[in-house]
DRENTIVEX-707622 format. One record per residue (C-alpha): x, y, z; residue number from 1; residue in one letter. Coordinates in steps of 0.001 Angstrom, whole numbers, plus 500000, padded with zeros to 6 digits. Layout:
! residues N
     east    north       up   resi   resn
        X        Y        Z    NUM      A
...
END
This chain:
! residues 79
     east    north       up   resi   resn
   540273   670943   634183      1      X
   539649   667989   636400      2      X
   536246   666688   637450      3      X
   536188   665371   641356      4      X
   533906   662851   642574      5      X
   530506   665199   642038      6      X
   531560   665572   638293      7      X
   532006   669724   638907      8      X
   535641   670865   637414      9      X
   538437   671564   639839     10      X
   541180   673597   639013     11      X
   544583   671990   639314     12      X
   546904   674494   641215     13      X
   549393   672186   641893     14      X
   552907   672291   640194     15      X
   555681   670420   640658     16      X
   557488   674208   641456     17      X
   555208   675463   644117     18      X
   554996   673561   647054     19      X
   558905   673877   647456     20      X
   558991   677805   647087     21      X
   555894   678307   649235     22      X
   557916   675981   651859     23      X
   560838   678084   651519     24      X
   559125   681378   652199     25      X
   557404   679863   655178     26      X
   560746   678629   656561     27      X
   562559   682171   656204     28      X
   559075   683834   658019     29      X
   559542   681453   660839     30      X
   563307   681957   661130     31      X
   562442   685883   660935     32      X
   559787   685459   664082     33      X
   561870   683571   665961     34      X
   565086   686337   665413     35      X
   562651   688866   666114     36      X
   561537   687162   669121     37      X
   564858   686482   670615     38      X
   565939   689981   669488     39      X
   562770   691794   671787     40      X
   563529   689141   674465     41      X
   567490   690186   674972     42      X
   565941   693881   674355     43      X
   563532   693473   677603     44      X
   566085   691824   679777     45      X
   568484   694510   678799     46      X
   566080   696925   679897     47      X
   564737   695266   682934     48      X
   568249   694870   684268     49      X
   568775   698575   683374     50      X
   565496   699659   685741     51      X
   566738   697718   688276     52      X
   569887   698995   688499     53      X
   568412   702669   688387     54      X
   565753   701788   691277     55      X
   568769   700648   693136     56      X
   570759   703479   692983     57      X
   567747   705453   693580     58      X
   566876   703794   696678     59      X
   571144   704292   698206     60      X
   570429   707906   697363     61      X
   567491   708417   699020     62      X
   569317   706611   702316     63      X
   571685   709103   701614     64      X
   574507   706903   700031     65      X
   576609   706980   697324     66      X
   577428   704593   694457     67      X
   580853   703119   694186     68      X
   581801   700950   691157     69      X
   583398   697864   691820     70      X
   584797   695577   688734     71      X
   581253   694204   687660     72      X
   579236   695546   690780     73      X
   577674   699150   691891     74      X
   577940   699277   695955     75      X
   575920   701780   697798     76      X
   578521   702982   700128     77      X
   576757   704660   703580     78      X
   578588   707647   705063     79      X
END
């Protein structure tokens, strides 16, 4: 034990092998957030793009249309 400036004992946690593991599993955490995060982000646009592709057919339907597929596009064709 180690006395600090008061004279009370401290408790020296500190070894040499510590700091770098604790570093390490804080390093793989924030790598693991920031996959997750990316992950949910591609997973919302995914599914935003998805409604709005649904509310778009919906809406040719109800104007009595019909959905064509082009190469990378939906039409609403009008008869």
């Amino acid at each position: 034990m180690m006395k600090d400036s008061n004279n009370r004992d401290v408790k020296v946690t500190d070894s040499p092998t510590e700091p770098a593991g604790n570093l390490r599993d804080i390093s793989v955490k924030a790598w693991s957030q920031k996959l997750l995060v990316a992950l949910l982000c591609v997973a919302s646009f995914y599914g935003g793009w998805k409604s709005y592709e649904s509310n778009m057919a919906n809406q040719c339907f109800a104007s009595g249309g019909q959905i064509v597929e082009g190469e990378k596009t939906l039409l609403c064709e009008l008869s």
